[in-house]
C-alpha positions as CSV (number, residue, x, y, z in Angstrom):
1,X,7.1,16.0,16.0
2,X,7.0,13.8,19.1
3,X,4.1,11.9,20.5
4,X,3.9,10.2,23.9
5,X,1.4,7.0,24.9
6,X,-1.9,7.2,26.5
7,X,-1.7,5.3,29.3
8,X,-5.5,4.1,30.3
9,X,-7.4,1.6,31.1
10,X,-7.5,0.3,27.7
11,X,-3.4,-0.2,27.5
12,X,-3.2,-1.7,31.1
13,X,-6.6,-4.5,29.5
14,X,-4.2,-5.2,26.2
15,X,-1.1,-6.2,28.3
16,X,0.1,-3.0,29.3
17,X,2.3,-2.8,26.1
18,X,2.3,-0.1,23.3
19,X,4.1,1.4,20.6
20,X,3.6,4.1,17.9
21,X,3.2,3.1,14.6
22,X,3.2,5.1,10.8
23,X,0.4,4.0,8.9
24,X,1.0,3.9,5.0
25,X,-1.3,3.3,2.3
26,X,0.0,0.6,0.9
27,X,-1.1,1.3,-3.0
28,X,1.5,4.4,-3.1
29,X,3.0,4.4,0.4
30,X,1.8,7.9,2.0
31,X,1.6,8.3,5.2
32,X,-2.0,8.2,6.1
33,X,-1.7,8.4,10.3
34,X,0.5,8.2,13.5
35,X,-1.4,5.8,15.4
36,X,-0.8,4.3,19.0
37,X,-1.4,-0.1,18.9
38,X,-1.8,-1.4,22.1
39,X,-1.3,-5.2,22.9
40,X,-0.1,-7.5,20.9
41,X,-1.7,-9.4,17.4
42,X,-2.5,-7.6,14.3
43,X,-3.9,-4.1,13.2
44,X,-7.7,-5.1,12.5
45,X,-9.2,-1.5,13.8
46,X,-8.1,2.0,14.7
47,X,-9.4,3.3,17.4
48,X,-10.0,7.0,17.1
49,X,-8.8,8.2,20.2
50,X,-5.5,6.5,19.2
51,X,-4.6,8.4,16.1
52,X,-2.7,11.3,17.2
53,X,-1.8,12.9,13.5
54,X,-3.0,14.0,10.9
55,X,-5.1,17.0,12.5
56,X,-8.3,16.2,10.3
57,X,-8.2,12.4,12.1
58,X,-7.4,13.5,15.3
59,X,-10.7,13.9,17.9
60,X,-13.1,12.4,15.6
61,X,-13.9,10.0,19.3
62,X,-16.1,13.2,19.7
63,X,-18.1,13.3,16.5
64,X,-21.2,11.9,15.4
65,X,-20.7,8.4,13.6
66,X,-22.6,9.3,10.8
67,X,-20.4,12.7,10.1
68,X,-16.9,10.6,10.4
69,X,-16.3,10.1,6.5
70,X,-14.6,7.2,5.8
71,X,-10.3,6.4,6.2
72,X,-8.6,7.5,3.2
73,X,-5.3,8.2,1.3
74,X,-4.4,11.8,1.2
75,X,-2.6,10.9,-2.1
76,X,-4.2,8.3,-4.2
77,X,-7.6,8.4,-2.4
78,X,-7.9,4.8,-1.6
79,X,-10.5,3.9,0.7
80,X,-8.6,1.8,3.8
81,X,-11.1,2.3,6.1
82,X,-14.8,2.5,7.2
83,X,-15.9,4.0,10.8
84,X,-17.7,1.9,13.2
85,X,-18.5,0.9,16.7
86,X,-16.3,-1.5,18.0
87,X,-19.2,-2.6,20.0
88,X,-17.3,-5.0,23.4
89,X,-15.7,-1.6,24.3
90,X,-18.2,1.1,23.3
91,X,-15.3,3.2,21.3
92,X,-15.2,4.5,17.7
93,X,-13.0,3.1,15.2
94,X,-11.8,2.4,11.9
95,X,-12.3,-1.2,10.8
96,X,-9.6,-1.2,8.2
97,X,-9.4,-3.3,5.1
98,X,-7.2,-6.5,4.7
99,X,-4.1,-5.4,3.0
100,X,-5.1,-1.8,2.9
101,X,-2.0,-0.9,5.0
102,X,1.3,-0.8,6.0
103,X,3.1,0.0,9.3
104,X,6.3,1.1,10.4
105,X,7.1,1.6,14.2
106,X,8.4,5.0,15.3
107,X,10.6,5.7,18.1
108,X,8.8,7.3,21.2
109,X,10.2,10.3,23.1
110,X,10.5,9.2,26.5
């Protein structure tokens, strides 16, 4: 499946630079999301609005905070993330543990 980038005001404030990456549990390597980082440094948070697969993370930006369960692995069911408020932009995220995951970057369709 393809994805193409968001482009919005909060990829023109990170630089105006993107790419897609596969995020991977990194206790037994499943991929866990598709998820669009903008700007440069490393993957701290993910917003939700930026996670494009699987279907079950996808739209959570529009659900109540306390009914987003926490980021896990569909496999080993590691907990990699906990949902929040990233509070200097007002958006919902995932503030993701240190070391819980790995990336890989996927070609875009252009």
């Amino acid at each position: 499946m393809s994805y193409s980038i968001k482009r919005d005001k909060y990829k023109s404030a990170r630089g105006g630079y993107s790419r897609m990456l596969d995020i991977m549990c990194r206790k037994c390597e499943t991929s866990v999301a598709i998820y669009q980082k903008d700007g440069p440094g490393n993957l701290r948070r993910m917003y939700s609005d930026r996670i494009f697969s699987p279907e079950e993370l996808t739209g959570l930006q529009h659900e109540n905070l306390k009914d987003i369960p926490p980021l896990k692995c569909p496999k080993c069911g590691e907990i990699l993330g906990t949902p929040y408020i990233y509070a200097k932009e007002k958006r919902k995220a995932f503030r993701l543990y240190q070391d819980a995951v790995t990336k890989r970057i996927r070609k875009v369709a252009k």
